[in-house]
N, CA, C and O atoms as CSV, one atom per row, in Angstrom:
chain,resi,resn,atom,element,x,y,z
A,1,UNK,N,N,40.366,-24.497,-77.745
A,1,UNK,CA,C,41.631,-25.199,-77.561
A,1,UNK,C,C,41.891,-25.383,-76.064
A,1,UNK,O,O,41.788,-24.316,-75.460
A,2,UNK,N,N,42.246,-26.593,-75.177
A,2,UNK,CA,C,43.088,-26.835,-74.366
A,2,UNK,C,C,44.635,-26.759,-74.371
A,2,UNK,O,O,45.303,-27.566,-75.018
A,3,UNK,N,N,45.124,-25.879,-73.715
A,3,UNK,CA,C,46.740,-25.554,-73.610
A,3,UNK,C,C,46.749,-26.585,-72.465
A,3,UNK,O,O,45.775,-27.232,-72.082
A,4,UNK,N,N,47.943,-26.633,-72.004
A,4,UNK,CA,C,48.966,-27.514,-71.304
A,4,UNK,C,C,49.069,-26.373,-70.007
A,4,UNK,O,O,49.253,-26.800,-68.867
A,5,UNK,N,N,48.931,-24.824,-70.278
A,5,UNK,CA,C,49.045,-23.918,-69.314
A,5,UNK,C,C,47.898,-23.101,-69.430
A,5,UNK,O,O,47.534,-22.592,-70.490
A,6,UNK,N,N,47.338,-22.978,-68.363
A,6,UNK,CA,C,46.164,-21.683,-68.051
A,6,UNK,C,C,46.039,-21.289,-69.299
A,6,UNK,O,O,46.766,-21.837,-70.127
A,7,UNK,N,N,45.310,-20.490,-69.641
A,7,UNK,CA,C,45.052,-19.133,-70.297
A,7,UNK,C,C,46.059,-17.931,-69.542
A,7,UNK,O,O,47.141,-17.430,-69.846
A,8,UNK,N,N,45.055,-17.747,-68.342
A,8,UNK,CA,C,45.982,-16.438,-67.699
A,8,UNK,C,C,47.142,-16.942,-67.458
A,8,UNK,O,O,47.863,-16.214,-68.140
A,9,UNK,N,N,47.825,-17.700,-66.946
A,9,UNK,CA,C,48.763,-18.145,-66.696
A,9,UNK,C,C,49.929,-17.569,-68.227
A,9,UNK,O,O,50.694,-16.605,-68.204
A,10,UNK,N,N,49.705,-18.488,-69.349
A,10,UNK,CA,C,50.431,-17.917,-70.179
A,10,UNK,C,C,50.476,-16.429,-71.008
A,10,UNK,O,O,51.338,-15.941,-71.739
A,11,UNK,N,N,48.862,-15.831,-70.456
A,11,UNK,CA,C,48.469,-14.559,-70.788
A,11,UNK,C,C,50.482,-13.705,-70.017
A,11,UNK,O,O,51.332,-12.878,-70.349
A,12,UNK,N,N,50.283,-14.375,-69.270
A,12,UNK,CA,C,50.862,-13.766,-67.438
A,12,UNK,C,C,52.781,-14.044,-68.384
A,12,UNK,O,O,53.438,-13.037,-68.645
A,13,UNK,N,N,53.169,-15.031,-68.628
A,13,UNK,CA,C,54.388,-15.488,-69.065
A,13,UNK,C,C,54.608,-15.097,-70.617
A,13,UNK,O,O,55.669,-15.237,-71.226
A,14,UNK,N,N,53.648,-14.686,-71.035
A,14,UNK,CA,C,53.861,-13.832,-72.736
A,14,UNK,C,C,54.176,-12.292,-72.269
A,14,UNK,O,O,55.078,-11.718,-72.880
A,15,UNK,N,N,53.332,-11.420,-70.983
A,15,UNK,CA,C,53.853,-10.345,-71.200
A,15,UNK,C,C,55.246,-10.543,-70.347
A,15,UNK,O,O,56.183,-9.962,-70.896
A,16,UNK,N,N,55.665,-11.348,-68.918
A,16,UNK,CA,C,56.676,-11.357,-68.526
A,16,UNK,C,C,58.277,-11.361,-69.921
A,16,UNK,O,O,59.372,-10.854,-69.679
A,17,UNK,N,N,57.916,-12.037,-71.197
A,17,UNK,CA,C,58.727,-12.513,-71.330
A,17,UNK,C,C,58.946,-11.482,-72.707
A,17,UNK,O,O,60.016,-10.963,-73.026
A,18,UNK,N,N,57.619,-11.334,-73.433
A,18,UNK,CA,C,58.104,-9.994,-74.219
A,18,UNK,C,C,58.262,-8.609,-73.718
A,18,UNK,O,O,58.774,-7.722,-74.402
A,19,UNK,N,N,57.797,-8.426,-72.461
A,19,UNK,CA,C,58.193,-6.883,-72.032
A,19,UNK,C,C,58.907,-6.765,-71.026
A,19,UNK,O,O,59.865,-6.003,-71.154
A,20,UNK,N,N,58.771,-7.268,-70.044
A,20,UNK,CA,C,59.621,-7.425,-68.570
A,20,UNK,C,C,60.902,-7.238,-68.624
A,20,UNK,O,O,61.563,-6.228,-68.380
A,21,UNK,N,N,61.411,-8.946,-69.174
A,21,UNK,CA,C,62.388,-9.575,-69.283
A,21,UNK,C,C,63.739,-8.456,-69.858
A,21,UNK,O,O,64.822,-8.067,-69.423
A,22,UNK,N,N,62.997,-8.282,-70.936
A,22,UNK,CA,C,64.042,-7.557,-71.731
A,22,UNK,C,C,64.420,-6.410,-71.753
A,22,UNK,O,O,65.439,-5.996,-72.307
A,23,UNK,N,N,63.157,-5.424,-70.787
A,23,UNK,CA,C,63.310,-4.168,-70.200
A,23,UNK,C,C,64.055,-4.630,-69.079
A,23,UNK,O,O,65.202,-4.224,-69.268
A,24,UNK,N,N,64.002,-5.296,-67.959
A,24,UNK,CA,C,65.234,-5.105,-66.666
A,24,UNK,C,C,66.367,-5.567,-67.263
A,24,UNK,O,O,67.400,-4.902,-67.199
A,25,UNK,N,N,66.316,-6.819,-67.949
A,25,UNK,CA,C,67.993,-6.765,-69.041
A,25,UNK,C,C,68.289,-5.179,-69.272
A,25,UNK,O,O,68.809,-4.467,-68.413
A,26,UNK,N,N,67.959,-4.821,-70.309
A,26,UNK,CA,C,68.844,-3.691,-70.765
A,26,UNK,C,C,68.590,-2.374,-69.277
A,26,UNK,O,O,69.193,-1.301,-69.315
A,27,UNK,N,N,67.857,-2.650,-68.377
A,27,UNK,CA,C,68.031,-1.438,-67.578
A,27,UNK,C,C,69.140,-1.356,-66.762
A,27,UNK,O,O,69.842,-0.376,-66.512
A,28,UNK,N,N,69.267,-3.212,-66.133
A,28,UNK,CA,C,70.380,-3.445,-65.386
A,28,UNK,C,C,71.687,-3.069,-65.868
A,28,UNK,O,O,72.434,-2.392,-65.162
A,29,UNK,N,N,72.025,-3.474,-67.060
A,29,UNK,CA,C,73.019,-3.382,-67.653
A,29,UNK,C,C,73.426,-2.198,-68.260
A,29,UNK,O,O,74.582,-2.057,-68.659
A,30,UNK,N,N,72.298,-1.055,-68.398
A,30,UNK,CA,C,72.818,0.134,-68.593
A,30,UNK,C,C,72.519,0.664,-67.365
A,30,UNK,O,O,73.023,1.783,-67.464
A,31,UNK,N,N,72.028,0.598,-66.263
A,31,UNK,CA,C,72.397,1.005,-64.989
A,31,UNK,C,C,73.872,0.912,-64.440
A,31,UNK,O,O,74.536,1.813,-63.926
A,32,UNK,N,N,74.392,-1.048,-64.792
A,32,UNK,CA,C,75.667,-1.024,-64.406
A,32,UNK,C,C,76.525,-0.392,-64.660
A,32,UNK,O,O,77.262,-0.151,-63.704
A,33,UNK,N,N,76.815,0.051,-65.643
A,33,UNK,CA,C,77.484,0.801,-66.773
A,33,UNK,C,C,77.945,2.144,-66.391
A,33,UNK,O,O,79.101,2.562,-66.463
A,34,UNK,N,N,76.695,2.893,-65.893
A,34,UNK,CA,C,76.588,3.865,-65.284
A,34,UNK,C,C,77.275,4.109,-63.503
A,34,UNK,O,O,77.949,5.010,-63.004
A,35,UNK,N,N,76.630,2.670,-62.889
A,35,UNK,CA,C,76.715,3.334,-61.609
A,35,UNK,C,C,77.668,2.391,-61.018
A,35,UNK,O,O,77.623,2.125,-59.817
A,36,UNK,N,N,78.941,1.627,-62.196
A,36,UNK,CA,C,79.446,0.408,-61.720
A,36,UNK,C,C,79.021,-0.710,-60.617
A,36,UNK,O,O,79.644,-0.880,-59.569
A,37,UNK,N,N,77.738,-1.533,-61.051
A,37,UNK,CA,C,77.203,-2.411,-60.394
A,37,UNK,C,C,77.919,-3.620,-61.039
A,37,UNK,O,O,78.393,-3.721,-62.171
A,38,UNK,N,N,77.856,-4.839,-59.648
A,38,UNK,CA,C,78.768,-5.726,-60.542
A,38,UNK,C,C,78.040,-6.482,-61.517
A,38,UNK,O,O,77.028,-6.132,-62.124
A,39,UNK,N,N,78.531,-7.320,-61.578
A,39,UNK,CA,C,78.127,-8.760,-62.267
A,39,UNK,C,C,76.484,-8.332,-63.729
A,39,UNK,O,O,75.345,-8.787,-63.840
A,40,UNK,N,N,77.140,-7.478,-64.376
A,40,UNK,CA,C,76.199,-6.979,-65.875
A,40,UNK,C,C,76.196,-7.840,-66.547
A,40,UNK,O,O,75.069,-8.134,-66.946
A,41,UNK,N,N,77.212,-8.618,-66.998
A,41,UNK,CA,C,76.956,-9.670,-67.621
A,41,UNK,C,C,76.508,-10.758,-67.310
A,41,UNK,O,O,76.075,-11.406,-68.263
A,42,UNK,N,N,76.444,-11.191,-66.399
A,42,UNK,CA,C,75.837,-12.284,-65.426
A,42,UNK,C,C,74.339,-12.281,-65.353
A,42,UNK,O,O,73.507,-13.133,-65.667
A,43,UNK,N,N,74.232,-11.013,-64.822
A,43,UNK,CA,C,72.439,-10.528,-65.134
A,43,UNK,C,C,71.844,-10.579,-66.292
A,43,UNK,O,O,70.735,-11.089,-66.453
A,44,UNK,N,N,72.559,-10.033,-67.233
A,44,UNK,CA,C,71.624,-10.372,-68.582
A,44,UNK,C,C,72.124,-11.752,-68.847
A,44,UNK,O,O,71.343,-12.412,-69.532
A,45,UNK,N,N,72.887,-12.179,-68.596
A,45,UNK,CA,C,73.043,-13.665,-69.160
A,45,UNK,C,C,72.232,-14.476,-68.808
A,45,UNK,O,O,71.846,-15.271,-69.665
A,46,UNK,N,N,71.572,-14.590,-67.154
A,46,UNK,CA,C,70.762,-15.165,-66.901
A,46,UNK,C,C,69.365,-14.976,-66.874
A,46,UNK,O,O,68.628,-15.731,-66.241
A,47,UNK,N,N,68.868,-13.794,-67.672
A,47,UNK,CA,C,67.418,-13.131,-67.466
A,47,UNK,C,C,67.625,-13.950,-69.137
A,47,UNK,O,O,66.603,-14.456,-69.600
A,48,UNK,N,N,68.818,-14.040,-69.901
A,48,UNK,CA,C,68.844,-14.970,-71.233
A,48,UNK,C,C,67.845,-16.070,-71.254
A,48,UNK,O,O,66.784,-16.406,-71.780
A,49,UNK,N,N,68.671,-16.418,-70.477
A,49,UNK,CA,C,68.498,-18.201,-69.862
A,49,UNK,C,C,67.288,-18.454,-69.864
A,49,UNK,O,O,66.898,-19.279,-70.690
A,50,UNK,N,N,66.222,-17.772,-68.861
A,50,UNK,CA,C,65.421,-17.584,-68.120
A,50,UNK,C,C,64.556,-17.385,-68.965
A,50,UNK,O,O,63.521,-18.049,-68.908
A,51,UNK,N,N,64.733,-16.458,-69.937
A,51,UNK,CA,C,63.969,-16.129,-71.302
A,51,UNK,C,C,63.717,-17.127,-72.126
A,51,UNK,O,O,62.547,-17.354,-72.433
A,52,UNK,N,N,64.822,-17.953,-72.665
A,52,UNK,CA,C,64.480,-19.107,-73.338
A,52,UNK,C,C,64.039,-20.103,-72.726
A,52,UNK,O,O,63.714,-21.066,-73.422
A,53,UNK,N,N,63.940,-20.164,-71.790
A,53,UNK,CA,C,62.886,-21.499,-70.596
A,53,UNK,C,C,61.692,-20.772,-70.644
A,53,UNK,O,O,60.854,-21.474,-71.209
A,54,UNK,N,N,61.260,-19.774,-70.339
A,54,UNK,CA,C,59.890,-19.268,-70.810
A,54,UNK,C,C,59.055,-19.384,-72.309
A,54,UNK,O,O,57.877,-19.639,-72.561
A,55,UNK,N,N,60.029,-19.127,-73.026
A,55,UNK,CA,C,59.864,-19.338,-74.425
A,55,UNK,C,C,59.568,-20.704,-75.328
A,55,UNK,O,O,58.804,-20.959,-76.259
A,56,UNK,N,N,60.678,-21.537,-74.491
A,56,UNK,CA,C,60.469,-23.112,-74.249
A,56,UNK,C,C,58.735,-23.569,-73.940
A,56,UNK,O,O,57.865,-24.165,-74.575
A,57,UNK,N,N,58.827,-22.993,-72.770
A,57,UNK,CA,C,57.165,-23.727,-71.800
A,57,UNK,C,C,55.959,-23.142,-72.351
A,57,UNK,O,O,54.871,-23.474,-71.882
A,58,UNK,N,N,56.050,-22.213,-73.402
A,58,UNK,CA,C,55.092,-21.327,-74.165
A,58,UNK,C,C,54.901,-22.121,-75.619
A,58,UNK,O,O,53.800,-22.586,-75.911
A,59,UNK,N,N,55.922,-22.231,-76.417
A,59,UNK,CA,C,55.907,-23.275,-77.243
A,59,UNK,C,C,54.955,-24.459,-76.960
A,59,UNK,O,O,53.839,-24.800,-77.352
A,60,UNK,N,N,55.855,-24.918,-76.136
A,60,UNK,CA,C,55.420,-26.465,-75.573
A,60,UNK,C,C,53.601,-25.692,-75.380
A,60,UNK,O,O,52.981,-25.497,-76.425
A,61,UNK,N,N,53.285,-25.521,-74.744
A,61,UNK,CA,C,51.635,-25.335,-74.014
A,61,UNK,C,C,50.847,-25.098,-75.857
A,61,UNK,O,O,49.886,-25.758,-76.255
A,62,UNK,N,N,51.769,-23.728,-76.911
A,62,UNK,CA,C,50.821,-23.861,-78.170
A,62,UNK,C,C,50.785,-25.217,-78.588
A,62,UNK,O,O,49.741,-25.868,-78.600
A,63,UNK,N,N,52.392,-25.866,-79.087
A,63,UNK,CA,C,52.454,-27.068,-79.557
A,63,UNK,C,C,51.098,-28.275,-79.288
A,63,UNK,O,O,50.263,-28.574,-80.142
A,64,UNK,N,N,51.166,-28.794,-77.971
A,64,UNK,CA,C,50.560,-29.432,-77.262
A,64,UNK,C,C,48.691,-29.149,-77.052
A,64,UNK,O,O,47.852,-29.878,-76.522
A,65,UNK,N,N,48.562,-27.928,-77.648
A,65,UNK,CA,C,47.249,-27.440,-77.455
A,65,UNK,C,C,45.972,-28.640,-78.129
A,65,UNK,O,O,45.961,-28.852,-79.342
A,66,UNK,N,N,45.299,-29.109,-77.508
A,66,UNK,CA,C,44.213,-29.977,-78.200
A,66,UNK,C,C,42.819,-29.297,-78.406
A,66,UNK,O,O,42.239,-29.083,-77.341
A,67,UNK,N,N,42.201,-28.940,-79.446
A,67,UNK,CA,C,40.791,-28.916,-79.707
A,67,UNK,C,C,40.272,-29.017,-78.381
A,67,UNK,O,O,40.682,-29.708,-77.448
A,68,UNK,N,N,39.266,-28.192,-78.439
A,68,UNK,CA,C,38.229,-28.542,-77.089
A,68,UNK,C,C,37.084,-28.864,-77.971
A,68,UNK,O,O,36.876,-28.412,-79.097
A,69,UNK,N,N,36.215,-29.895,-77.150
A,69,UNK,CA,C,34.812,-29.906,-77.930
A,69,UNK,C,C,34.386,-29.231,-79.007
A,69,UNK,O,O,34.329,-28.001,-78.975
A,70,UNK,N,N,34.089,-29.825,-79.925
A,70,UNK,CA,C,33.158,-28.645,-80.989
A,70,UNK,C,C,33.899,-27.643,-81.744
A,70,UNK,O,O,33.263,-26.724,-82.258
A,71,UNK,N,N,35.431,-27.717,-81.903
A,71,UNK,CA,C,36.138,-26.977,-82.540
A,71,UNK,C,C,37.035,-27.810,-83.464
A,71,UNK,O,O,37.841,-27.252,-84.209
């Protein structure tokens, strides 16, 4: 198959987006919690965001994937 994105590249944006992402979300926000940092909701709101634009461009690259030769 030809993707639309690298191999490594989306190798690279599958773990950002299932492990990363959602570990500094909940760390920030139970850090804030803890050590009154501001703007908690803001941070996870936008690591949200950020998440579904990754999720978006990952789609798109399987969607879009064409056969390579001989497959």
């Amino acid at each position: 198959m030809t993707y639309l994105i690298p191999s490594r590249l989306y190798d690279i944006i599958k773990f950002i987006v299932t492990v990363v992402m959602p570990a500094v979300s909940v760390l920030y926000v139970g850090l804030a919690g803890i050590w009154g940092w501001p703007y908690a909701d803001e941070v996870s709101r936008t690591i949200a965001v950020v998440y579904t634009f990754l999720c978006a461009v990952m789609g798109i690259s399987s969607y879009t994937a064409k056969p390579a030769d001989g497959e």
